[in-house]
C-alpha positions in Angstrom: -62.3 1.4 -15.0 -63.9 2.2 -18.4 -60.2 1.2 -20.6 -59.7 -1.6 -21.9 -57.1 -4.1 -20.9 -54.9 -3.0 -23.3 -54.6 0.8 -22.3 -54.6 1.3 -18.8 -52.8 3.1 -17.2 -50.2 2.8 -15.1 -51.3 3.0 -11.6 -54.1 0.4 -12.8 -51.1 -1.2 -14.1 -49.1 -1.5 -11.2 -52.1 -2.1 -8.7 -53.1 -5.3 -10.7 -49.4 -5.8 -10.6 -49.3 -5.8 -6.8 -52.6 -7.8 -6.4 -51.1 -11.0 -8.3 -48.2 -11.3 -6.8 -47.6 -14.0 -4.1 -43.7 -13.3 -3.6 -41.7 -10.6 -2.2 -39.2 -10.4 -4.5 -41.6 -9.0 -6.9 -42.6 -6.1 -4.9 -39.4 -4.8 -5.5 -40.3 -4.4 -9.6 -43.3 -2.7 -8.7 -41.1 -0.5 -6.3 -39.4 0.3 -9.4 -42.2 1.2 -11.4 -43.7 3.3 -9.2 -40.7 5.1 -9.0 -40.0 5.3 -12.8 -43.6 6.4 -13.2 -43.0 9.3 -10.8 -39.4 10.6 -10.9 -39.9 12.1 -14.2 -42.8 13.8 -13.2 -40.8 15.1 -10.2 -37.9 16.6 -12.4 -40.6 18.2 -14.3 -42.0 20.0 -11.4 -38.3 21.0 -10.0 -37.4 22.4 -13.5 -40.6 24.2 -13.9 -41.7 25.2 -10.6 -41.5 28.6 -11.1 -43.5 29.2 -13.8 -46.2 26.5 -11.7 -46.6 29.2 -9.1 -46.5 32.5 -11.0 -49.4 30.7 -13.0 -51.2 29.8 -10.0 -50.8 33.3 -8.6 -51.7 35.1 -11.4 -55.3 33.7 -11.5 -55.8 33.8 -8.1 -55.2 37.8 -8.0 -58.2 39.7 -8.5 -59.0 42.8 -10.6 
C-alpha cells in the first residue's frame, strides 16, 4: 500500500488486474501471471530444498 503506482508489486499487480476486468477471457492472462510469478520460485525451492531444511534444522538444534 505505501508504493507508488509505478512499483508495485506483483500480487498488487495482478489483484488490480483481476478487479478491472469485466470478461472472462481475461482471467485466463492473470492465470498466467500468477503462474509465471510462482513457477520460478517453485524450481527454486525443488533445486535448493536441501540446503532450505539443513538451514532450518541447524538453528533450531540447541547447544
Amino acid at each position: 500500500m505505501l508504493l507508488s503506482q509505478e512499483n508495485h508489486t506483483m500480487v498488487p499487480k495482478i489483484a488490480s488486474f483481476l478487479g478491472t476486468t469485466q470478461t472472462e477471457g481475461n482471467i485466463m492472462f492473470a492465470v498466467a501471471a500468477v503462474v509465471s510469478a510462482t513457477a520460478p520460485l517453485f524450481v527454486l525451492v525443488m533445486f535448493f530444498q536441501r540446503q532450505i531444511v539443513s538451514g532450518l534444522t541447524a538453528g533450531a538444534v540447541k547447544g
